[in-house]
ZAMARGU-4260 file (C-alpha; in steps of 0.2 Angstrom, whole numbers, plus 5000, padded with zeros to 4 digits):
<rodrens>
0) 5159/5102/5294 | 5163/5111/5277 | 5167/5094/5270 | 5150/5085/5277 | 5140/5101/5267
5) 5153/5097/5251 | 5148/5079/5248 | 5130/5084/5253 | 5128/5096/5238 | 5136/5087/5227
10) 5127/5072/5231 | 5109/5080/5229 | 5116/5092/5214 | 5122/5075/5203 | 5107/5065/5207
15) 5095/5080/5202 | 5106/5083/5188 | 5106/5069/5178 | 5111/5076/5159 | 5129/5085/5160
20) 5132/5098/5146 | 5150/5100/5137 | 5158/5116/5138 | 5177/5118/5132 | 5184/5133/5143
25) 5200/5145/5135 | 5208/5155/5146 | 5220/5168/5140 | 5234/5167/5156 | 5246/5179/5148
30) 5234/5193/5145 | 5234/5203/5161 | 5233/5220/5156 | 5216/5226/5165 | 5217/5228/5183
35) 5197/5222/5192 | 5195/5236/5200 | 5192/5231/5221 | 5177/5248/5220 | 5165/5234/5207
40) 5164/5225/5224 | 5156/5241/5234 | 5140/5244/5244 | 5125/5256/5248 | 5117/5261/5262
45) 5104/5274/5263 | 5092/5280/5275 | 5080/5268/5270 | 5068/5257/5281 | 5079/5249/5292
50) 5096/5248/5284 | 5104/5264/5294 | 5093/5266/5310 | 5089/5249/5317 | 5103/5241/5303
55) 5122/5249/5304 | 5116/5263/5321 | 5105/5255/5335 | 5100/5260/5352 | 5104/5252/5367
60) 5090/5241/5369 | 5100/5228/5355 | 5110/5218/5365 | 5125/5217/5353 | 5143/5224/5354
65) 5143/5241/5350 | 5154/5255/5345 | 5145/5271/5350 | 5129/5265/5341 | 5136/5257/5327
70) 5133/5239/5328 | 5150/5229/5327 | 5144/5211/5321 | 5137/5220/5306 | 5156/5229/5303
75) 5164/5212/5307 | 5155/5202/5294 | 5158/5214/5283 | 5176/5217/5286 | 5179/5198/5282
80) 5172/5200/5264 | 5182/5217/5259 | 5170/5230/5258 | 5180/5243/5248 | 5168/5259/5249
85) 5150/5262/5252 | 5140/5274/5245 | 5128/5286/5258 | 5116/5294/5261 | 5106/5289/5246
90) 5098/5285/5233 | 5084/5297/5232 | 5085/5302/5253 | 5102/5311/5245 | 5092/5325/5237
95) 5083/5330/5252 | 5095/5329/5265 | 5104/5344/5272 | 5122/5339/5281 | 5121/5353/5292
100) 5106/5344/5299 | 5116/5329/5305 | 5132/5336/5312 | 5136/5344/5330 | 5130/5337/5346
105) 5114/5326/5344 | 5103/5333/5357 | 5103/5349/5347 | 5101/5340/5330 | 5085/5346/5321
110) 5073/5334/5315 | 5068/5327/5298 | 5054/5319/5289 | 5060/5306/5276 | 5047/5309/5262
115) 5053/5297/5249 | 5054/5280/5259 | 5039/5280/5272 | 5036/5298/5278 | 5045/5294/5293
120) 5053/5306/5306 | 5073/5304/5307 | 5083/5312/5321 | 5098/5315/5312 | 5108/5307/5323
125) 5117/5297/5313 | 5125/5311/5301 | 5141/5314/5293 | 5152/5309/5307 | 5143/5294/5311
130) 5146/5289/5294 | 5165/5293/5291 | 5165/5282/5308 | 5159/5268/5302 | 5168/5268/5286
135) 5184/5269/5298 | 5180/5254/5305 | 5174/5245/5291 | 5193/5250/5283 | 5182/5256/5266
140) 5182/5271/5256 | 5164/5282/5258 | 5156/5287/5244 | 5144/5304/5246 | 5128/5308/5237
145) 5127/5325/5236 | 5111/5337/5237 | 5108/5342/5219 | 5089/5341/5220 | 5085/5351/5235
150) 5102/5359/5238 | 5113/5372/5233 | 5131/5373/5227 | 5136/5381/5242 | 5130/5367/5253
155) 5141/5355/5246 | 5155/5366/5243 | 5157/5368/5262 | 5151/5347/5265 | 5167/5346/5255
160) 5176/5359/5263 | 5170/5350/5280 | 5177/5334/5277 | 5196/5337/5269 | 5202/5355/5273
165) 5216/5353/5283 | 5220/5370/5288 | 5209/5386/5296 | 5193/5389/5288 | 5175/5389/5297
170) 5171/5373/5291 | 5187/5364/5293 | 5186/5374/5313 | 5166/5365/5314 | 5173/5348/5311
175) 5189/5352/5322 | 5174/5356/5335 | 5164/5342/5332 | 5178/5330/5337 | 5189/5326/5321
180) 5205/5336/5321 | 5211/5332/5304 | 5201/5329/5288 | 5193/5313/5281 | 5198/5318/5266
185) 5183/5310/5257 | 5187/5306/5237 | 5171/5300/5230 | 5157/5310/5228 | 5141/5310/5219
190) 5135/5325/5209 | 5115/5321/5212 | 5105/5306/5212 | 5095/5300/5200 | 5094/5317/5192
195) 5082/5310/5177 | 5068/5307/5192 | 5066/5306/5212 | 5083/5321/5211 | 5073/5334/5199
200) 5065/5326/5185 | 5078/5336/5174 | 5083/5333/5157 | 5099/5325/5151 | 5103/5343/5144
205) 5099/5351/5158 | 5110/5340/5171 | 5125/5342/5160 | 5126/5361/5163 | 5120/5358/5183
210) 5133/5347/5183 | 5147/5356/5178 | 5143/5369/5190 | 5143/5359/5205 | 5158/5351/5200
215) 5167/5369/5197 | 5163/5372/5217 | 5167/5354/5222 | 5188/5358/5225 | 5202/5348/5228
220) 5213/5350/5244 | 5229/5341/5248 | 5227/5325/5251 | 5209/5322/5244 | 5206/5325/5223
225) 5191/5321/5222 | 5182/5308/5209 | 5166/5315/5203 | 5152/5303/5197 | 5137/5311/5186
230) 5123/5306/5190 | 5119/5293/5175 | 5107/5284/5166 | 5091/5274/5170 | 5095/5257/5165
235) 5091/5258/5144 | 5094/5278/5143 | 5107/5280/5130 | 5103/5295/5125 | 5107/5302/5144
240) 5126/5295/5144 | 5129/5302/5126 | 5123/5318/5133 | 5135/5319/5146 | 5150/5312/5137
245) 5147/5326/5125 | 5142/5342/5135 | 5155/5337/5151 | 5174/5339/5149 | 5181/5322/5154
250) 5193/5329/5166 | 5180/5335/5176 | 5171/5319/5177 | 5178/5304/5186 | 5164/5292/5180
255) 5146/5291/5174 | 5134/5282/5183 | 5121/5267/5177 | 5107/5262/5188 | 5098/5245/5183
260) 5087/5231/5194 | 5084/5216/5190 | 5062/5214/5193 | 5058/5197/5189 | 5045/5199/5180
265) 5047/5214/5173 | 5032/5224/5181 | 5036/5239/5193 | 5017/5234/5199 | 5019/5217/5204
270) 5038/5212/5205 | 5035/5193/5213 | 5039/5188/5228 | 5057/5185/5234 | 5053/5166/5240
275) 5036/5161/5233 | 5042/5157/5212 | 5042/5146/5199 | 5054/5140/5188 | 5046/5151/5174
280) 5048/5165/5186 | 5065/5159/5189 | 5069/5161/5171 | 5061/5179/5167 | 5071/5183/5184
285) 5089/5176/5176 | 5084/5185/5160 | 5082/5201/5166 | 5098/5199/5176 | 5109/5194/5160
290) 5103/5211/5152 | 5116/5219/5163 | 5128/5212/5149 | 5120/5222/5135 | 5117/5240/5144
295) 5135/5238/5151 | 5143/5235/5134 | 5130/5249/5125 | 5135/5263/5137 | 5153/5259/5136
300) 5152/5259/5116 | 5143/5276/5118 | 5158/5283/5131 | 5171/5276/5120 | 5164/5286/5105
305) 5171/5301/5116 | 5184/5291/5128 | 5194/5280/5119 | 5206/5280/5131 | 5194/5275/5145
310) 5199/5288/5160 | 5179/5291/5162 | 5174/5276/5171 | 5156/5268/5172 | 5149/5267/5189
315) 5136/5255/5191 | 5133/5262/5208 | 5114/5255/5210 | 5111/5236/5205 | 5101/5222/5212
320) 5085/5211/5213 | 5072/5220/5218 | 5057/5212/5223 | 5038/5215/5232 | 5042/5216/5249
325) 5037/5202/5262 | 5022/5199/5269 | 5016/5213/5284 | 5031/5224/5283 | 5031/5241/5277
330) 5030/5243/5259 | 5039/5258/5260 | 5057/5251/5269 | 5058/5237/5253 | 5062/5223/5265
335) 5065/5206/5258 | 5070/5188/5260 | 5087/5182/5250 | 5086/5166/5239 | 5097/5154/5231
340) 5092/5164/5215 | 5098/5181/5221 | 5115/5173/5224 | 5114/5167/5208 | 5108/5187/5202
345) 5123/5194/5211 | 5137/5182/5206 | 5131/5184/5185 | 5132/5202/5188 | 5148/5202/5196
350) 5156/5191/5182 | 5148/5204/5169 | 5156/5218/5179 | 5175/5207/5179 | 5173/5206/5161
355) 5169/5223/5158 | 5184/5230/5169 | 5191/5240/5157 | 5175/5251/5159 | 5166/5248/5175
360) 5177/5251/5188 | 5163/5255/5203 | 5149/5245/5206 | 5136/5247/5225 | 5124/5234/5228
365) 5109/5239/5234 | 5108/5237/5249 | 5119/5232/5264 | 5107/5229/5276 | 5088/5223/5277
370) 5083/5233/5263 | 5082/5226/5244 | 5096/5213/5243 | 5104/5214/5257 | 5120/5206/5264
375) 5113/5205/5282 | 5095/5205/5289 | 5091/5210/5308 | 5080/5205/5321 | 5083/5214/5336
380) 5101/5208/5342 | 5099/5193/5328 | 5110/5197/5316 | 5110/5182/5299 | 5119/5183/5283
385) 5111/5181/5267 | 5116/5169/5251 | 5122/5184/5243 | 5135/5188/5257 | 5141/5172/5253
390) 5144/5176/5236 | 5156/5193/5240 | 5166/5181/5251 | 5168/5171/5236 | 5172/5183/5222
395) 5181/5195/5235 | 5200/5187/5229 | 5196/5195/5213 | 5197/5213/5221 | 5214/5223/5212
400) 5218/5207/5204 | 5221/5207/5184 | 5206/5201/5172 | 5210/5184/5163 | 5200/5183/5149
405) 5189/5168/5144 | 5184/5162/5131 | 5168/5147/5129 | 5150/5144/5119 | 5138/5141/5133
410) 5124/5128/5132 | 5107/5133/5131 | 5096/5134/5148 | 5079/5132/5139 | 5059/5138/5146
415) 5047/5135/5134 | 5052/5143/5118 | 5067/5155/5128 | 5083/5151/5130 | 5097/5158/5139
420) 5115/5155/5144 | 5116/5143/5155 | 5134/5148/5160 | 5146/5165/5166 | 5163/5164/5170
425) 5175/5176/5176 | 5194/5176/5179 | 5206/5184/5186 | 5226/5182/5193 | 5231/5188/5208
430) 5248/5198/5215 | 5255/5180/5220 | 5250/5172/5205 | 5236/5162/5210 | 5223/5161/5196
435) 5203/5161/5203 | 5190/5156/5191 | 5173/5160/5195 | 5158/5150/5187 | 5140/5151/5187
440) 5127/5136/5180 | 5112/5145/5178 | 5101/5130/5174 | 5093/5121/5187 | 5093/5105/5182
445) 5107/5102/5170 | 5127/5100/5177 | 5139/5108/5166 | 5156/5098/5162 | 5170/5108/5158
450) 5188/5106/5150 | 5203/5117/5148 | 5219/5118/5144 | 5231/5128/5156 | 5247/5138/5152
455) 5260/5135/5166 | 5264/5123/5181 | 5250/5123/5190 | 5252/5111/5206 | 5234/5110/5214
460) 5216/5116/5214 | 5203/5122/5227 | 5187/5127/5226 | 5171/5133/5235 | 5153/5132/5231
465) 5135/5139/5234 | 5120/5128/5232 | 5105/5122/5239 | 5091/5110/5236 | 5080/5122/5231
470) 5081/5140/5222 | 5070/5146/5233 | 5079/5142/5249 | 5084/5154/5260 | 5094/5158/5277
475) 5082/5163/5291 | 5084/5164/5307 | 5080/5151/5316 | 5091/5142/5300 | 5107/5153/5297
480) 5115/5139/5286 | 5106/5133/5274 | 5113/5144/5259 | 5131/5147/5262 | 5149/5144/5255
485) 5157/5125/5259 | 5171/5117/5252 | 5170/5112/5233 | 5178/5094/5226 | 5173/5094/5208
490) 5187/5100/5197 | 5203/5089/5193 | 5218/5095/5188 | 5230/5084/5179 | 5249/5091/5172
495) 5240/5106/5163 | 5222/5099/5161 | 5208/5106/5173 | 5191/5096/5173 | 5175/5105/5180
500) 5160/5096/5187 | 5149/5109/5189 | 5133/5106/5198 | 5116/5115/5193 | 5110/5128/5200
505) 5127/5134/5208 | 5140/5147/5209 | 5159/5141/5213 | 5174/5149/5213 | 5190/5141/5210
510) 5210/5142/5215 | 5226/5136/5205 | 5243/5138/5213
</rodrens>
């Protein structure tokens, strides 16, 4: 099957894609001194629309296999692509959510209203526990916003106290009675969300010093030192990381946060639709998603102006397309189709964050599930993954694997009088020595031929590809398939030469052994 879909891609890509482009690739093979973090590959989920209730935690009226509520064809699918952490409960829901709320027996569980996403009413039952649960069965590390806004520094004091004492305490005795013996021993945690707006509307000044506090009251326990991200900057605020590199010791904070979507046009009022767009939209769309490259490499100049050393890392832990929600669904849960084009959105950011290892070294997607651009989208006990799943189960072999740097003038993808790169390319070499290339042709109509020159016996090549007729296509659910990973033909390798024929419009990732 994957080979029938290989020769149909390629055929329809070459025949649309008429003029190839020249590219000559270097790859530096013998430089493998930073280490891609697996935690750039990580994930969010906040109590958003449907992404936790009626997403990861259902009731019993979804037919699907279940553990307690957790929905296990959601963990499954997940588990094949190597989630590494997920970051809960927020986002802005973070600042207003009290943990007390949402552990002990459910029945006695008080109830909330969500006042940032939808002014709904949330039962609380899935909590902390529930939580730590699923990231147990997802294999994962769980990353906790904390309640800066609204809370105090006592609340998240005991929350941590809660989930890694191991000994007598009356929060360590409340989890032992709440069914979890020993502790979860939690290490990454957020001090806030979003402090510069929906978690206080403070000043960069002002979250410094709130940040040291909490971070004074935020102890280590055996087992569990904890790594303490600050709250970080809207997209283009420098001025907000220089701030904290400055006022905040650095061994008090693990890593600074960056939060950035991609809107393609470039208007909070009318984002465009995630599967109604033209190619011009197309373009604006790519754009915006390549300024990812410029505000990653202007924060980490302004951090290593205080860190040359780098042990503050960047956390990019909010990212992704973000689009006007579709047609007759609440505004308010940010539900939205998945495209070609956000494939090609996540694979360009996930090449940027590869190449800027040294610096980013945790990344979330927003978000998991049916909310902004999601890996999976539900309907009852329908479950579909999304061309941007496909993507993480691409670039997964790059997870702990050492950067290869690459070197390449990209040609021109031209609209009107703009012009951007057509192409991005990551690389990286594994623990067995098995080099992956990832490449992305921005440019819908042009193929990209590429050359290189490899260092060592390499013996064969594989590859895999995402591609479709259309940037516009999506995976739905009456058609799962029609955006998805197949088997890739078009690179050659010969003694130490490695030819590319890369079609428009596509992402591959390739394997040299």
């Amino acid at each position: 099957m994957n080979k029938i879909l290989s020769a149909l891609f390629l055929s329809f890509c070459f025949s649309s894609a008429v003029w190839a482009q020249q590219v000559q690739l270097t790859l530096n093979t013998a430089d493998n001194k930073i280490t891609i973090s697996r935690f750039i590959y990580g994930h969010f989920s906040e109590h958003l629309g449907r992404c936790i209730y009626d997403g990861f935690w259902v009731g019993d009226s979804v037919k699907v296999p279940k553990k307690d509520r957790i929905r296990l064809d959601i963990v499954d699918a997940l588990k094949r692509i190597q989630i590494p952490v997920l970051r809960w409960p927020g986002g802005c829901f973070a600042d207003e959510y009290h943990w007390r709320d949402g552990v002990g027996p459910r029945a006695k569980r008080p109830k909330m209203v969500n006042t940032n996403w939808g002014g709904v009413t949330e039962d609380n039952s899935f909590g902390t526990n529930e939580f730590l649960e699923l990231c147990s069965l997802l294999n994962c590390e769980p990353y906790i916003s904390g309640n800066v806004g609204s809370g105090t520094v006592e609340e998240m004091d005991k929350w941590v106290e809660y989930l890694n004492f191991d000994g007598e305490s009356p929060m360590a005795n409340e989890r032992k009675a709440n069914g979890h013996p020993k502790p979860y021993n939690v290490h990454f945690w957020g001090i806030g969300n979003e402090a510069w707006g929906c978690g206080g509307n403070m000043t960069a000044e002002y979250y410094s010093d709130v940040f040291r506090r909490y971070a004074s009251y935020c102890k280590n326990y055996p087992n569990a030192r904890l790594s303490k991200v600050a709250s970080g900057a809207n997209s283009g605020d420098y001025h907000w990381t220089e701030t904290l590199m400055k006022n905040v010791p650095h061994g008090m904070m693990w890593g600074v946060g960056l939060h950035y979507y991609t809107i393609p046009t470039g208007s909070w009022r009318n984002k465009g639709s995630a599967t109604k767009f033209d190619e011009k939209e197309y373009f604006s769309t790519m754009k915006n998603c390549l300024r990812m490259e410029e505000l990653v490499s202007k924060h980490s100049a302004i951090m290593d102006k205080y860190d040359s050393a780098k042990r503050v890392a960047l956390a990019v832990d909010e990212w992704g397309i973000w689009t006007d929600v579709e047609p007759g669904t609440n505004p308010a849960f940010l539900y939205q189709q998945n495209s070609l084009r956000d494939a090609l959105v996540a694979a360009t950011t996930l090449n940027i964050f590869n190449n800027h290892a040294d610096r980013v070294r945790l990344a979330n997607l927003a978000q998991t599930v049916n909310v902004l651009q999601a890996l999976v989208l539900t309907k009852g006990s329908q479950m579909l993954l999304t061309p941007t799943y496909y993507v993480f189960d691409l670039y997964k072999v790059h997870q702990d694997a050492k950067l290869v740097p690459v070197k390449f003038e990209s040609p021109d993808y031209t609209n009107g009088d703009a012009k951007i790169p057509a192409l991005n390319v990551s690389a990286s070499k594994d623990s067995t020595g098995a080099l992956h290339i990832s490449l992305v042709n921005l440019d819908p109509a042009k193929n990209i031929s590429l050359q290189t020159s490899l260092d060592g016996a390499w013996k064969n090549v594989s590859g895999r590809i995402i591609t479709s007729e259309k940037l516009t296509d999506i995976n739905t659910f009456e058609q799962q398939k029609k955006v998805i990973a197949a088997a890739f033909n078009g690179a050659k390798l010969s003694a130490n030469k490695l030819s590319i024929e890369l079609p428009a419009k596509s992402i591959v990732t390739l394997e040299l052994r």
